[in-house]
C-alpha positions in Angstrom: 16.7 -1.0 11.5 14.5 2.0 11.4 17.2 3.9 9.5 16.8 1.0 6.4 12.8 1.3 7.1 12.4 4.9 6.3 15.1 4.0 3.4 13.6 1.6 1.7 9.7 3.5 2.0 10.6 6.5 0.6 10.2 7.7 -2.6 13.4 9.1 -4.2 13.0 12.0 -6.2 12.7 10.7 -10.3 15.7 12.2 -12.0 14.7 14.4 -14.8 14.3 12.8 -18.4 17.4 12.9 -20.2 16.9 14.2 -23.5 18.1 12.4 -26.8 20.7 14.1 -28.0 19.3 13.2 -31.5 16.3 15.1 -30.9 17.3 17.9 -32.1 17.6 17.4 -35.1 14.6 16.5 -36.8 13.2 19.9 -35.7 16.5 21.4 -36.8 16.2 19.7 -40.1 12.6 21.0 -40.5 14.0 24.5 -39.5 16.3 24.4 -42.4 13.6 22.6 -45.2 11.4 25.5 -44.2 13.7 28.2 -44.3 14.9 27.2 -48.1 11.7 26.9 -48.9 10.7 29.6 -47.8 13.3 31.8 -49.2 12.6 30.3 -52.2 9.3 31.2 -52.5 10.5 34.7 -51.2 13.3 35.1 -53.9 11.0 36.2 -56.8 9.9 39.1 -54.4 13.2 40.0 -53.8 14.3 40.5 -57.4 11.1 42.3 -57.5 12.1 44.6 -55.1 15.4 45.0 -56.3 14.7 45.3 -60.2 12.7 48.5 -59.1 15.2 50.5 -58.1 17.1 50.2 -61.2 17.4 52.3 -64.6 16.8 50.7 -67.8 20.4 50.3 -68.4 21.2 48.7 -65.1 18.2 46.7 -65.4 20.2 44.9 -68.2 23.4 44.9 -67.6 23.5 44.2 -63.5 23.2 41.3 -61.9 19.5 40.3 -60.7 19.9 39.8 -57.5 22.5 42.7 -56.9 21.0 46.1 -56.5 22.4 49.0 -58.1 22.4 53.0 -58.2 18.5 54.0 -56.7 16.3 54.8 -59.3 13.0 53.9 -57.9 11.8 57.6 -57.2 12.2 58.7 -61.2 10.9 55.1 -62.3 7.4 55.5 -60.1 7.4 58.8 -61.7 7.3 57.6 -64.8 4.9 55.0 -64.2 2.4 57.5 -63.3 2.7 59.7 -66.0 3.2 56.8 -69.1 0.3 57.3 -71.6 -1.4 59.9 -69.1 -1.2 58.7 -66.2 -3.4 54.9 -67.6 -1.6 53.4 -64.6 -3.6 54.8 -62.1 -7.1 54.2 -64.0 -6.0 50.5 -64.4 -5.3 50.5 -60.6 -8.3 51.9 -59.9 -9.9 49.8 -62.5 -8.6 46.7 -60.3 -9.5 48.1 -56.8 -12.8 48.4 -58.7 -13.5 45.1 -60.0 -12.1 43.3 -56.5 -13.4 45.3 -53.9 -16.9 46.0 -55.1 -16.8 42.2 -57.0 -15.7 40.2 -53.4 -18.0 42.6 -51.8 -21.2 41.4 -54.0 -20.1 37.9 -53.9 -20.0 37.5 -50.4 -23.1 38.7 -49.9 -24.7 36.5 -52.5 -22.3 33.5 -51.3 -23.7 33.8 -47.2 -27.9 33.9 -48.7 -27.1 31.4 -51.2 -25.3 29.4 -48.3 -27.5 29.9 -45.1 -30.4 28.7 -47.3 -28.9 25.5 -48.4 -27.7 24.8 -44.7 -30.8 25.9 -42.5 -33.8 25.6 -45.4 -35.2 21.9 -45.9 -36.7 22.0 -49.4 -37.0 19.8 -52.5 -33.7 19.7 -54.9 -31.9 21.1 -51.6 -28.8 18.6 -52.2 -29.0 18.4 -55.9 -28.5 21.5 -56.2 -25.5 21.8 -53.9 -24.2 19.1 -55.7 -24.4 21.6 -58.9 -22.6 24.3 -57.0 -20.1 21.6 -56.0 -19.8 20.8 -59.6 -19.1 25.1 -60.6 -16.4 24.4 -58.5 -14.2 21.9 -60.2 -15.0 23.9 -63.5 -11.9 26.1 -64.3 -12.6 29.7 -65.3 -10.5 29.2 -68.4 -13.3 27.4 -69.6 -16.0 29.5 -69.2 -14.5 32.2 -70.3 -15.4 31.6 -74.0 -19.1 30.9 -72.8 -19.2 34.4 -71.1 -17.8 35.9 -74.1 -21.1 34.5 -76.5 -23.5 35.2 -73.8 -22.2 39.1 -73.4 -21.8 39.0 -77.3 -25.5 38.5 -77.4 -26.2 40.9 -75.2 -24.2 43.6 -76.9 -22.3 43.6 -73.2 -18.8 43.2 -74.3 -16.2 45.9 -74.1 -17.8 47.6 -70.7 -17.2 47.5 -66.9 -20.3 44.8 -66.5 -19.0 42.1 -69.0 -16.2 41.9 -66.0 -18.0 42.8 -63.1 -21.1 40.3 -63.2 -19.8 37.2 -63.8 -17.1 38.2 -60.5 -19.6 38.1 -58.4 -20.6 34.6 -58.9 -18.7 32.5 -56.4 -19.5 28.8 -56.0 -16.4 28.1 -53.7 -17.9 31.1 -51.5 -21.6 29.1 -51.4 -19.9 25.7 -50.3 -17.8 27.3 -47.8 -20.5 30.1 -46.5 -22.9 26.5 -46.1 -20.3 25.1 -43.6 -19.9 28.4 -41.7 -24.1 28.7 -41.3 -24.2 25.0 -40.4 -21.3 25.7 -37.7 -22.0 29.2 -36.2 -25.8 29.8 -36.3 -27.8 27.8 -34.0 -31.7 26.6 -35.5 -32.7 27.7 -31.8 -31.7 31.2 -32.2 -33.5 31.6 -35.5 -36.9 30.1 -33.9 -37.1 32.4 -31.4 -36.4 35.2 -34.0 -39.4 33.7 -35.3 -41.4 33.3 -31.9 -40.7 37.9 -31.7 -42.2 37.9 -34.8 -39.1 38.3 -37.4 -39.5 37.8 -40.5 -36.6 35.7 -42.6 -35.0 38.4 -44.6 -34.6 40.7 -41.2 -33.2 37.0 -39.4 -30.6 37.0 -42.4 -29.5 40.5 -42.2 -29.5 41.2 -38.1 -29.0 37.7 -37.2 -27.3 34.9 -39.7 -25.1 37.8 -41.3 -23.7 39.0 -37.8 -22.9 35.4 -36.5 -21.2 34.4 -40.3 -19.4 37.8 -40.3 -16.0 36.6 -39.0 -16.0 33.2 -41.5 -17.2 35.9 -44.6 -14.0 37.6 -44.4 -12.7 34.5 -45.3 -14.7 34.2 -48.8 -13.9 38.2 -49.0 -10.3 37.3 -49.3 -10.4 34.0 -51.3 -12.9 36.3 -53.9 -10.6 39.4 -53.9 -7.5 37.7 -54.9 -9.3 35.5 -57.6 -11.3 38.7 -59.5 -7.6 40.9 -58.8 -5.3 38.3 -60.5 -8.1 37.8 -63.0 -6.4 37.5 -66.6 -8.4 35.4 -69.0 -11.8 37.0 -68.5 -10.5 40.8 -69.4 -8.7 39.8 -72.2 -11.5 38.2 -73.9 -13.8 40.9 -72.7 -12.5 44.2 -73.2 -10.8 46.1 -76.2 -10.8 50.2 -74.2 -8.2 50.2 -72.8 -9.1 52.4 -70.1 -11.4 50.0 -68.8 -8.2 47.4 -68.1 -7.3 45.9 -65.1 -3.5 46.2 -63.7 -2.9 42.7 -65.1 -4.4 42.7 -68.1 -2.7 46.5 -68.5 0.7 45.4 -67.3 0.7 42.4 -70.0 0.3 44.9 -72.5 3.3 47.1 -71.6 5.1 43.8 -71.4 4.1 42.9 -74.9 5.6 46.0 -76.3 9.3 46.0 -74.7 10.8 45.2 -77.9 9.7 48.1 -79.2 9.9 50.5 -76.4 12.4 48.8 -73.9 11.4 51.4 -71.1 8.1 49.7 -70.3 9.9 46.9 -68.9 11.1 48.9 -66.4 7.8 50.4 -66.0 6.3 46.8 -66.1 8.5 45.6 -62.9 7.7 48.8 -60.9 3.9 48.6 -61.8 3.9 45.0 -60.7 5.6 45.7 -57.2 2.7 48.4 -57.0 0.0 45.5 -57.6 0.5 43.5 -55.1 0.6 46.3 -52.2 -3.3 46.4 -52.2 -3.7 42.4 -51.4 -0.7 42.8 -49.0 -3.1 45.6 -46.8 -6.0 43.4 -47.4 -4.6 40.2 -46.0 -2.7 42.4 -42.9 -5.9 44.4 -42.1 -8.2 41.2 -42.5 -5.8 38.4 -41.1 -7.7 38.3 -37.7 -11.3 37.8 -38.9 -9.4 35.4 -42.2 -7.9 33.0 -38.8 -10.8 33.1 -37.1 -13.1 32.1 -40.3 -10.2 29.5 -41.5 -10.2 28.0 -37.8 -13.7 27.8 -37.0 -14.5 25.9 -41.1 -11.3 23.6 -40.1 -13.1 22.8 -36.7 -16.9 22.7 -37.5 -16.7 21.1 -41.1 
């Protein structure tokens, strides 16, 4: 009787749950939608790649997606030394107009920001309502404006009719409000004030140190947007050795018809483009998470 007592009161050890053997494959199927996708969006890059290394005659009578004898030494050489050398002055050009431009704008974006989130004054939400407004406003359409204003100011055709309007950013104000809302506390900046600090010092040593990590976000979003900038040069700027790579580029490509080595020369220059916002993203990615993760969380 005991032996059916200690039977029946204890616990038998729960088998493990079985799993579906249909549940698999939703994550399989999501596996394989991301992977075509994904090599999708990967295939112009490839071509890229692979168009590079190619002559001019290979370049049109190969395959695409095939490479073909290595030529990619003796192409970069001649991209450097087409028209003397303009390649690398548009490059710099670029570098230029990005790094210095995101550089400015950030700045401007985080004071413009951390006043609208920790400063209670009149017109306060009016006029983030206007810098929500700049950003549904595309930049094709102000680049005509930009044009007449610099026009007026004699302004067109130099390095500032590019430059100042770059470091206007009203996606960088809305999202540097969010980060100053999130990551500096009102009690931090009162007893800055309580030692005696004045605002612009609790900006610079304070606001700007806590913001940092979310900035490199709007240092990112800014540098992309002023390096792939297209419209704005074009209407802007007639030297040519004041071009950007894209606007430059778009040139050679205009002229293949005529001279059907700068397409070659066009393909390799691209490839060289993008390396710069490449080593941006992989030498920023850690602060770009962190800033993405904390105005996901906080907003």
């Amino acid at each position: 009787m005991s032996i059916f007592t200690r039977t029946e009161g204890a616990h038998a050890p729960s088998a493990p749950p079985r799993r579906s053997r249909r549940g698999g494959t939703p994550t399989a199927a999501a596996t394989a939608f991301l992977i075509i996708i994904g090599s999708y969006m990967l295939l112009p890059v490839y071509w890229l790649l692979v168009s590079s290394t190619k002559s001019q005659s290979d370049l049109v009578t190969t395959p695409g997606l095939l490479p073909a004898d290595w030529h990619f030494g003796d192409n970069l050489t001649a991209l450097f030394h087409q028209q003397d050398g303009v390649y690398a002055r548009w490059l710099l050009n670029s570098l230029l107009y990005a790094g210095a431009g995101a550089a400015v704008a950030t700045v401007l974006a985080a004071a413009a920001g951390y006043a609208l989130a920790k400063y209670t004054f009149r017109g306060r939400e009016a006029l983030f309502s206007v810098v929500l407004g700049g950003v549904l406003v595309p930049a094709t359409a102000l680049a005509l404006p930009l044009f007449l204003l610099f026009a007026k100011a004699d302004a067109t055709n130099t390095f500032w009719s590019v430059f100042l309007p770059s470091i206007v950013s009203p996606f960088g104000v809305y999202l540097s409000r969010i980060f100053a809302t999130a990551s500096v506390p009102d009690e931090v900046m009162e007893a800055a004030r309580m030692d005696g600090a004045g605002e612009f010092r609790i900006f610079g040593t304070i606001a700007l140190r806590l913001m940092a990590p979310s900035l490199v976000t709007i240092f990112l979003f800014q540098f992309v947007v002023i390096w792939n900038n297209f419209l704005l040069p074009l209407v802007m700027l007639q030297d040519e050795r004041l071009y950007p790579v894209t606007l430059g580029l778009f040139t050679w490509q205009s002229q293949t018809s005529r001279l059907p080595e700068l397409q070659t020369l066009t393909i390799v220059g691209a490839l060289l483009s993008v390396v710069p916002i490449v080593l941006t993203f992989l030498l920023l990615q850690r602060y770009w998470r962190a800033g993405l993760a904390a105005g996901a969380v906080k907003s």
